[in-house]
C-alpha positions as CSV (number, residue, x, y, z in Angstrom):
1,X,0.0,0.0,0.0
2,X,1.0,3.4,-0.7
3,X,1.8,5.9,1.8
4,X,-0.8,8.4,2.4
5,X,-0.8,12.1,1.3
6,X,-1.3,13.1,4.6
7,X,-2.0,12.4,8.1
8,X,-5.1,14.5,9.3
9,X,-6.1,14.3,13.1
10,X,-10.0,15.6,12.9
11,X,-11.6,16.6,16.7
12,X,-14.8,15.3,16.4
13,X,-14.4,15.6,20.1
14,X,-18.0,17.9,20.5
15,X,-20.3,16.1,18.2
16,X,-23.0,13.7,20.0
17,X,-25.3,11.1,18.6
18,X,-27.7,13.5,17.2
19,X,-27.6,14.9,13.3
20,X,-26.2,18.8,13.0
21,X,-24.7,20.6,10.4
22,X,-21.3,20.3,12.0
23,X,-21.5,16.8,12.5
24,X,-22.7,16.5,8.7
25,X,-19.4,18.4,8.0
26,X,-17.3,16.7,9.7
27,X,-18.5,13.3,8.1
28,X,-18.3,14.9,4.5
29,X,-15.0,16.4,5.4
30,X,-13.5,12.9,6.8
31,X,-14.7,10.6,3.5
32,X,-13.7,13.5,1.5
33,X,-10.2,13.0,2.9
34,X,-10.0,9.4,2.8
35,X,-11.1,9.6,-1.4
36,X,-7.9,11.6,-1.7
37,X,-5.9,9.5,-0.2
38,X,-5.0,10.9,2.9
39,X,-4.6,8.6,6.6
40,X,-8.0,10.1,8.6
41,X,-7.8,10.1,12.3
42,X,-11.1,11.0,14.0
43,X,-11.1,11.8,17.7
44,X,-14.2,10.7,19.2
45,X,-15.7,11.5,22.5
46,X,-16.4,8.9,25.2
47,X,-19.3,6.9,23.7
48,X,-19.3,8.2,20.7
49,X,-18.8,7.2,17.0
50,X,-18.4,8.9,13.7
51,X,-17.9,5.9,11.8
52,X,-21.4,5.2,10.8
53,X,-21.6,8.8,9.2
54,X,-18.1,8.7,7.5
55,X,-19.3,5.2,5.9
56,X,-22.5,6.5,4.5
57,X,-20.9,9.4,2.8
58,X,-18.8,6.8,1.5
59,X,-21.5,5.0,-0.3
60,X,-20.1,1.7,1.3
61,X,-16.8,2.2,0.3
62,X,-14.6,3.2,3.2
63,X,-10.7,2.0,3.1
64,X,-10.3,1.1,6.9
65,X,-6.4,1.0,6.2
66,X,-7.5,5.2,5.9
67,X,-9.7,6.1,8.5
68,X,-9.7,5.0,12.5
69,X,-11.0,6.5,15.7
70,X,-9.8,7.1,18.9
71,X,-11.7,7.6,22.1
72,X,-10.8,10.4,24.1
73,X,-12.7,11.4,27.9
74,X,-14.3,14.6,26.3
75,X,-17.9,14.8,26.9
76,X,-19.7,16.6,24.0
77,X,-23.1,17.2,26.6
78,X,-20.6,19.5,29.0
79,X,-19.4,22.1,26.9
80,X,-17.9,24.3,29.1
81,X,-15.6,21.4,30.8
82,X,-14.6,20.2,27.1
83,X,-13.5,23.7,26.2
84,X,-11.5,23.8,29.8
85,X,-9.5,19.8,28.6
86,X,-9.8,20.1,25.3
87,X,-6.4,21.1,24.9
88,X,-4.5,19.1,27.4
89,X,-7.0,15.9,26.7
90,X,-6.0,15.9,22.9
91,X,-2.7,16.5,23.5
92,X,-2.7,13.0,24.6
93,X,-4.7,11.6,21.5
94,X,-3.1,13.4,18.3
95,X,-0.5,11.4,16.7
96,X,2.8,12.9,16.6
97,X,3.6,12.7,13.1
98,X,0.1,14.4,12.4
99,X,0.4,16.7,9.2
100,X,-2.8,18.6,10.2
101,X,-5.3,19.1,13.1
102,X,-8.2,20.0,12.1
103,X,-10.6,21.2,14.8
104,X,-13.9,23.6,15.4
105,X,-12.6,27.1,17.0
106,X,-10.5,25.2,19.5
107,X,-7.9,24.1,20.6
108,X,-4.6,25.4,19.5
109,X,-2.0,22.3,19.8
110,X,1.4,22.9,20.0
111,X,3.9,20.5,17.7
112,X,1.6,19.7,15.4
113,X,0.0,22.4,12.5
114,X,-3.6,23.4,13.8
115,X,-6.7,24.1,11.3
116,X,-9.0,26.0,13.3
117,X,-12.0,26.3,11.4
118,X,-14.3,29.0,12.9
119,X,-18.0,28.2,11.6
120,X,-19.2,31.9,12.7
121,X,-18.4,34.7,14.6
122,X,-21.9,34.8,16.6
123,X,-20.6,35.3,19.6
124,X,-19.1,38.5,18.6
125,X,-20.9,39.8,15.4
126,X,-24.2,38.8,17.0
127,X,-23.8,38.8,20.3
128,X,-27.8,40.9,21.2
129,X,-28.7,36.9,20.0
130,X,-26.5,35.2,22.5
131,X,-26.0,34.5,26.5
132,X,-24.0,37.2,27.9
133,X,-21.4,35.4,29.9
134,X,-20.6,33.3,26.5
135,X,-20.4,36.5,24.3
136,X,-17.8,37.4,27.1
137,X,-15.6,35.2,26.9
138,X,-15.5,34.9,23.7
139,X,-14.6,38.5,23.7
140,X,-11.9,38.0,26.2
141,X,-9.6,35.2,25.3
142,X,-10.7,33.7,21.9
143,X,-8.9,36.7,19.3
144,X,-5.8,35.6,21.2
145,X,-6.6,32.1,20.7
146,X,-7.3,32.6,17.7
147,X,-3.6,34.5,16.4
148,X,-1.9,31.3,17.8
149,X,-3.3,29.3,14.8
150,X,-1.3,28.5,12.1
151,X,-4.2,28.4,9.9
152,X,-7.4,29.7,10.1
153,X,-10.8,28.6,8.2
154,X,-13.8,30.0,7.9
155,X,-17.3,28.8,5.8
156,X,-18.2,32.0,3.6
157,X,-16.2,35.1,2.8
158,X,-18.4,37.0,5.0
159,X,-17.0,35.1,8.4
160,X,-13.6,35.8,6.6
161,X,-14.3,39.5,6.8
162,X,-15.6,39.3,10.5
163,X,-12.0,37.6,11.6
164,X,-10.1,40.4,10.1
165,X,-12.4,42.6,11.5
166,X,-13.2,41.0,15.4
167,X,-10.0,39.1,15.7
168,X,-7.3,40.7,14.5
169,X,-6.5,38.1,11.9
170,X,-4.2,38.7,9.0
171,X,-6.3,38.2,6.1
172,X,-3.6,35.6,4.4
173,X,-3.8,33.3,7.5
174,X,-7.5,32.8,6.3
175,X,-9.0,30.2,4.1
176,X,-12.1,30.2,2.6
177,X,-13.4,26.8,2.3
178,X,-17.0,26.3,1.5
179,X,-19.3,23.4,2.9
180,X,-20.3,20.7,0.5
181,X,-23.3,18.7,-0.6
182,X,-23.1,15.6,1.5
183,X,-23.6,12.2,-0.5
184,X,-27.7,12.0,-0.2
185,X,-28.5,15.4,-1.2
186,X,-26.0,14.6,-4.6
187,X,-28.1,11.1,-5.1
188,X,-31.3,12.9,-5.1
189,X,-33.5,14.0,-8.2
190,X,-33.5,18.0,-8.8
191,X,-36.9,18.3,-8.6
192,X,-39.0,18.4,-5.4
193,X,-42.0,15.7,-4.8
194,X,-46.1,17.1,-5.0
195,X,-45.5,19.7,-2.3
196,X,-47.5,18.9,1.4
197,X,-45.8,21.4,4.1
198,X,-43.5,24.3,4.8
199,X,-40.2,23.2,6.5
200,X,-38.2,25.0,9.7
201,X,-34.7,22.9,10.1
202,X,-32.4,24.2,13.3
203,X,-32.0,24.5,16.7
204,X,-34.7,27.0,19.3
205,X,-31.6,29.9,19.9
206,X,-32.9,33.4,19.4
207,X,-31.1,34.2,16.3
208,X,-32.9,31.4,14.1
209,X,-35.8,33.3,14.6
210,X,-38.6,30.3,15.3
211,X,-40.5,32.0,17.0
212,X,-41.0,35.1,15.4
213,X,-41.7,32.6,12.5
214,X,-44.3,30.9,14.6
215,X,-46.2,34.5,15.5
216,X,-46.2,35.1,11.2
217,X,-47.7,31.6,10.8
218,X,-50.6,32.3,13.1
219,X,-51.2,35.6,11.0
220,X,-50.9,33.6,7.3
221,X,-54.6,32.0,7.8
222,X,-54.1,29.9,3.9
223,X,-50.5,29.0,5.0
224,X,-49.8,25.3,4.3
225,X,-48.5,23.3,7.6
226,X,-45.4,23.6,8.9
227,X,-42.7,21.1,9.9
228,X,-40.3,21.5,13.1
229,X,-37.5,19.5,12.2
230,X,-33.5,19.2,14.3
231,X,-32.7,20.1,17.5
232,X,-36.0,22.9,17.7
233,X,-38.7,20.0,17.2
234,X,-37.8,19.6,21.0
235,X,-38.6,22.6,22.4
236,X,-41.6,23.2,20.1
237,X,-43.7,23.4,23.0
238,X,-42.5,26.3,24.2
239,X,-41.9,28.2,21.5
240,X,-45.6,27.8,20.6
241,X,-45.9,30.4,23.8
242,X,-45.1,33.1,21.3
243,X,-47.9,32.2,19.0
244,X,-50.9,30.3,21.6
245,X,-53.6,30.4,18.8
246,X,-51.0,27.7,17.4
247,X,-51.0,25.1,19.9
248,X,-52.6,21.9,19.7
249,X,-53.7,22.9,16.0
250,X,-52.8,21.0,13.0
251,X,-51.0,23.9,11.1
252,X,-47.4,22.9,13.1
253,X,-45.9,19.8,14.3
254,X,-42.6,18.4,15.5
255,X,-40.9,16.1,13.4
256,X,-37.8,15.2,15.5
257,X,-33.7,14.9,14.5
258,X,-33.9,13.2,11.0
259,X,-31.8,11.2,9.0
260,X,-29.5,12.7,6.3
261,X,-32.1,10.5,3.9
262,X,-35.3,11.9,6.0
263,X,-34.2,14.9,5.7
264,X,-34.0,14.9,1.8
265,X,-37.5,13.8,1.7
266,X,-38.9,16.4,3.8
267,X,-37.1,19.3,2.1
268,X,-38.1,17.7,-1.1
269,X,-42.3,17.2,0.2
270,X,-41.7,21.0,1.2
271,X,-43.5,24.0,-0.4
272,X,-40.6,25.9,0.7
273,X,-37.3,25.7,3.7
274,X,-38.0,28.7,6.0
275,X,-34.9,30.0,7.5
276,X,-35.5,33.2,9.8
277,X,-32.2,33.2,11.0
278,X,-30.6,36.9,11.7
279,X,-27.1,35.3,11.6
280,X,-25.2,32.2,10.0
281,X,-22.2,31.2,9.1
282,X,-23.0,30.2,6.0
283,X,-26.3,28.2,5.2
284,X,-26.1,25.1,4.8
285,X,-29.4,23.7,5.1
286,X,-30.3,26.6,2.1
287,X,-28.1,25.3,0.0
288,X,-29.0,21.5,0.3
289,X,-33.0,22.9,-0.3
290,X,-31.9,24.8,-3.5
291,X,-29.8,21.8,-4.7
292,X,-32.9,19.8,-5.1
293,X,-34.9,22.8,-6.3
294,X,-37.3,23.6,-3.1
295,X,-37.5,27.5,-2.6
296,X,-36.5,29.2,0.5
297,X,-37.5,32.1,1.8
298,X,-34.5,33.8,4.2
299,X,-33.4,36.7,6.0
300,X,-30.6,38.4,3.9
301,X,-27.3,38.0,4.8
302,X,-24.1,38.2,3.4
303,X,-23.5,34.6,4.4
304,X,-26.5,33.2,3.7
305,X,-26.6,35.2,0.2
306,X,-23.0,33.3,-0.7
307,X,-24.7,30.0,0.3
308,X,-28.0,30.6,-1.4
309,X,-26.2,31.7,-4.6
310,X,-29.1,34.8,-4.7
311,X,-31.8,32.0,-5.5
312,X,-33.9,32.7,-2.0
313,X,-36.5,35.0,-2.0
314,X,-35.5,37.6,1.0
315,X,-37.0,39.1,3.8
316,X,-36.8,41.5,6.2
317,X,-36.3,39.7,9.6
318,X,-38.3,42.7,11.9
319,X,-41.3,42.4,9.0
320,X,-43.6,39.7,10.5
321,X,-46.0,41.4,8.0
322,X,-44.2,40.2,4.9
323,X,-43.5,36.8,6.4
324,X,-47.0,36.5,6.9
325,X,-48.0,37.3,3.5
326,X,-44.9,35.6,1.8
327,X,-46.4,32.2,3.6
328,X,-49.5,32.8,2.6
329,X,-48.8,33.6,-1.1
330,X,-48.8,30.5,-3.4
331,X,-46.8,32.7,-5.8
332,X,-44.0,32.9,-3.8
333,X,-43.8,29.9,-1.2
334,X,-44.2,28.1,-4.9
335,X,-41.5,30.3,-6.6
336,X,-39.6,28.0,-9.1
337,X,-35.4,27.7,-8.8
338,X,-33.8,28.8,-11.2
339,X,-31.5,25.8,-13.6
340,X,-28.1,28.2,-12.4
341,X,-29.4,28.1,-8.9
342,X,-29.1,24.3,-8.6
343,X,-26.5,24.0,-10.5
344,X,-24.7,26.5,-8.1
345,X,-25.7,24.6,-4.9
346,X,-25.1,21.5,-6.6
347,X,-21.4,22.4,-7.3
348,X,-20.1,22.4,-3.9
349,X,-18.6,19.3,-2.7
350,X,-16.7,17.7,0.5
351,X,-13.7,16.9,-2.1
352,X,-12.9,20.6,-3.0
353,X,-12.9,20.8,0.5
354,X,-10.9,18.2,1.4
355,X,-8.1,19.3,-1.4
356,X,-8.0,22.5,-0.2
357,X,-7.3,21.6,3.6
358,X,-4.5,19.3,2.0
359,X,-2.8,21.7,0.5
360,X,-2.4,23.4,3.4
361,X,-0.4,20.4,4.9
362,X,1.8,21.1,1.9
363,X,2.4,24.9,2.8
């Protein structure tokens, strides 16, 4: 067997069992790496696997001899204590003859060439949205954390502008490194199913706006039902406390943490994705709607606008008005995408990803 191209240490220390965005990165990111050749080692926390996700992006196909896993003690359900060990824990774990460690916004290892990728800059460019103790600390120790990295990437140009900007960073220590369609959103057909609902996908935190979404929905009478799907399906119950006339009706339910291949038949069945959200990174559940050509109706942002290609129909996020009417207007929840939009969305893949975090190994 060949040697590998590189050696790539990936914390995958903070996902748990439950489907996100990062976690879908992550996965995309690891196959990606192992298609190109490169030696893939995946830093798990205690009870906790990646594996199945790397295997399904995949396809079945996964060279063992590529990709392995090693248990650390971090627990992704304390957060605070992970940050605290994160670096001394991994320390321990990453192989010394690493060529890159690629972890989310922490920690710096010495000895061995950090990637920190930095998803967004919430904390600081949208910190009204966010607990305040969080949004201080972040303010207090992570630009220094952040000029100890070797590299630095970042999801959309617009997160790129906010590290120059909030952290002090040298714009050539920056990479801009788009997400990518994971493997069931490239199997499925471009065109969406006979339409039944409208679709919310995220967590419940402030800035993804559910509940101002919830208060417009009660206001759009001819509105088709809406879906709660991820991490905000939980705490649908109290969100409905903005929007009472709501609860126990028909016109929105909770639809749990899907599959990757759930997912892509629920965005397909959709009338349109809903995103509210006042601040992302980038937009990755946008994108994957657009690929298969289900409209979305978004808050404009300059992140969101690089994900969305300018296919999404925008809206102001104070305007409950407009949100109203947009929802209940056939015209628009119904809006076709455009051929250049899909092909846009469609274009972005895990392996222009993983190529361009391995040429930094080569730097």
């Amino acid at each position: 067997m060949s040697e590998p191209v590189a050696r790539v240490a990936l914390n995958a220390t903070a996902y748990d069992g439950l489907p996100s965005g990062a976690r879908r990165r992550a996965a995309g990111l690891a196959a990606a790496l192992v298609r190109a050749g490169a030696d893939v080692i995946a830093l798990t926390p205690r009870r906790g696997t990646l594996r199945p996700d790397v295997e399904a992006e995949s396809e079945g196909m996964l060279d063992d001899a590529l990709y392995r896993e090693i248990a650390t003690p971090l627990d992704p359900g304390r957060p605070v204590l992970r940050a605290l060990a994160a670096g001394r824990q991994l320390s321990r774990f990453v192989p010394l003859d690493a060529d890159l460690f690629v972890t989310d916004y922490y920690p710096v290892l010495r000895g061995v060439t950090t990637v920190l990728t930095v998803h967004d800059l919430r904390y600081l460019a949208a910190s009204e949205h966010e607990p305040r103790a969080r949004s201080a600390w972040f303010r207090a120790f992570y630009p220094r954390l952040a000029q100890r990295a070797p590299h630095v990437v970042v999801p959309s140009r617009s997160v790129a502008a906010e590290a120059v900007a909030l952290l002090g960073l040298a714009p050539e220590r920056l990479h801009v490194i788009p997400n990518g369609l994971g493997r069931a959103w490239r199997a499925a057909p471009t065109s969406p199913l006979p339409p039944e609902h409208l679709l919310f996908l995220g967590t419940d935190e402030r800035r993804k706006g559910l509940r101002p979404l919830l208060r417009a929905l009660a206001e759009a009478p001819n509105a088709p039902p809406l879906l709660v799907a991820g991490r905000a399906s939980r705490t649908l119950s109290l969100a409905l406390d903005a929007a009472p006339s709501l609860r126990g009706s028909d016109r929105v339910r909770a639809v749990g943490e899907p599959s990757d291949e759930t997912l892509v038949d629920l965005v397909r069945r959709s009338y349109a994705l809903v995103h509210p959200s006042r601040y992302e990174g980038f937009g990755l559940p946008v994108m994957e709607a657009l690929a298969v050509g289900v409209p979305v109706l978004a808050v404009r942002q300059a992140a969101v606008a690089e994900a969305a290609s300018e296919g999404a129909v925008w809206l102001d996020p104070d305007d409950m008005p407009a949100w109203s009417r947009a929802l209940d207007d056939p015209a628009t929840i119904e809006r076709p995408v455009s051929d250049e939009t899909i092909a846009a969305a469609r274009a972005r893949s895990w392996d222009a990803a993983a190529a361009a975090l391995l040429a930094l190994s080569r730097r």
